[in-house]
C-alpha positions as CSV (number, residue, x, y, z in Angstrom):
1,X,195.8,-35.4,-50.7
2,X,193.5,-37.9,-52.5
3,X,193.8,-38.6,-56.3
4,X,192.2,-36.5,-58.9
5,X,188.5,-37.5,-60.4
6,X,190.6,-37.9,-63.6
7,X,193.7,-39.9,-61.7
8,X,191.6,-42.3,-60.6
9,X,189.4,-42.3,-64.2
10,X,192.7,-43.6,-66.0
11,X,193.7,-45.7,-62.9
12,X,190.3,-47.8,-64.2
13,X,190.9,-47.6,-68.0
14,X,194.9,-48.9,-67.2
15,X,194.5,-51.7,-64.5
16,X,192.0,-54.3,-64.1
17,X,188.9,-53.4,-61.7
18,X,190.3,-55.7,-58.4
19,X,193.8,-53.5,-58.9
20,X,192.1,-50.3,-58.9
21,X,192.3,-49.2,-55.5
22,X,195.5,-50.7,-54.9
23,X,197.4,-48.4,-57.6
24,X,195.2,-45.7,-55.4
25,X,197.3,-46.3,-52.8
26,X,200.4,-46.4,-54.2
27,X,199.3,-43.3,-56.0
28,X,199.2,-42.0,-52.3
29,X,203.1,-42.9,-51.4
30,X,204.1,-39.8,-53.8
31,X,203.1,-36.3,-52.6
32,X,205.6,-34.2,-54.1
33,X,206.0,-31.3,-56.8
34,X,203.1,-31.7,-59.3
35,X,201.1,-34.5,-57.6
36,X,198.2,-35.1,-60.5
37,X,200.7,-34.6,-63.4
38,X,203.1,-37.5,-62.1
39,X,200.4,-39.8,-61.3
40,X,198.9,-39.9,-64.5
41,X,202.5,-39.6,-66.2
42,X,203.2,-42.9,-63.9
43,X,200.0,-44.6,-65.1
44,X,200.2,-44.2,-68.4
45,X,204.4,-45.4,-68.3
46,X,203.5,-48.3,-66.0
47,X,201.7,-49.7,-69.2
48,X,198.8,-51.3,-66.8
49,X,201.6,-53.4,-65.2
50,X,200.6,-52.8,-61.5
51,X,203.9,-53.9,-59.9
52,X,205.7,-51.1,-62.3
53,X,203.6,-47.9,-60.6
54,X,206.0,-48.2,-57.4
55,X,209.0,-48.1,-59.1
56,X,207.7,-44.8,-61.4
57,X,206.7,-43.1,-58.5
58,X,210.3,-43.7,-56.6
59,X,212.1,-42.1,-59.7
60,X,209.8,-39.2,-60.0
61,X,210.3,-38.5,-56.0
62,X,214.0,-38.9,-56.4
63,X,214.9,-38.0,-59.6
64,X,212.4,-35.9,-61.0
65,X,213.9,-34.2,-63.7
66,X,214.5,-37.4,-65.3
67,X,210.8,-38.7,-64.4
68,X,209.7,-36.1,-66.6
69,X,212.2,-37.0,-69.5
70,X,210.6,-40.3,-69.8
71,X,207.4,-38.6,-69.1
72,X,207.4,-36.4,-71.9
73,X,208.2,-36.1,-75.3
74,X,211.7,-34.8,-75.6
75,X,212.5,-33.0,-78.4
76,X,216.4,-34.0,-78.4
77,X,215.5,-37.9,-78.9
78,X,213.7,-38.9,-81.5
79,X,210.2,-40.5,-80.8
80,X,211.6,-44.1,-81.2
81,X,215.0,-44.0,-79.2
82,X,212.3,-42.5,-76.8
83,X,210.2,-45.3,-76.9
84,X,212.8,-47.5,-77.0
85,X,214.1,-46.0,-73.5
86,X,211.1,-46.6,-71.7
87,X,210.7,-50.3,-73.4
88,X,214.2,-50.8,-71.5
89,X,213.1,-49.3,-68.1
90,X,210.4,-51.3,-67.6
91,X,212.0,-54.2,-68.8
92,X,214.6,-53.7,-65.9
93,X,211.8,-53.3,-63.8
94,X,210.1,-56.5,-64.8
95,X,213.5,-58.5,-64.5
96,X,213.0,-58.6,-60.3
97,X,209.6,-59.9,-60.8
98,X,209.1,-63.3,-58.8
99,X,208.9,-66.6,-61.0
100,X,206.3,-68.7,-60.8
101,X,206.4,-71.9,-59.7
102,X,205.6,-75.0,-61.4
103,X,206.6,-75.9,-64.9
104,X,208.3,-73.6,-67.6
């Protein structure tokens, strides 16, 4: 099934214009319960980091009840510890990035 209208709408306000059609694509990869919802909920945690959109998408296809805790709002966390937990996931996702080369 393709994206939404308003999937790919925030896919242009969150990634630059030559990145749009690739986070399309990986948007196609996931195809389970709530399609639209956890695309734009992948979107908007990937932060406009492209490479992140992948790695969103695995959790919600595997783990989908803890997708949507980082997803949402939960009301047994406050807003900052909430924050604070999706700050660390993509951190850990960043860390495998490749470096580089050339002078630090």
């Amino acid at each position: 099934m393709p994206v939404s209208p308003d999937t790919r709408e925030l896919c242009q306000a969150a990634y630059a214009p030559e990145l749009v059609e690739l986070a399309v694509s990986a948007l196609g990869t996931y195809s389970g319960p709530d399609e639209a919802w956890v695309h734009q909920a992948a979107i908007r945690l990937s932060e406009g980091e492209l490479h992140r959109l992948p790695r969103w998408l695995s959790e919600a296809e595997h783990r989908l009840e803890s997708f949507r805790w980082y997803a949402e709002e939960p009301a047994d966390v406050s807003p900052e510890s909430h924050r604070f937990a999706v700050e660390f996931i993509n951190g850990l996702i960043d860390k495998d990035l490749p470096k580089l080369p050339g002078p630090h």
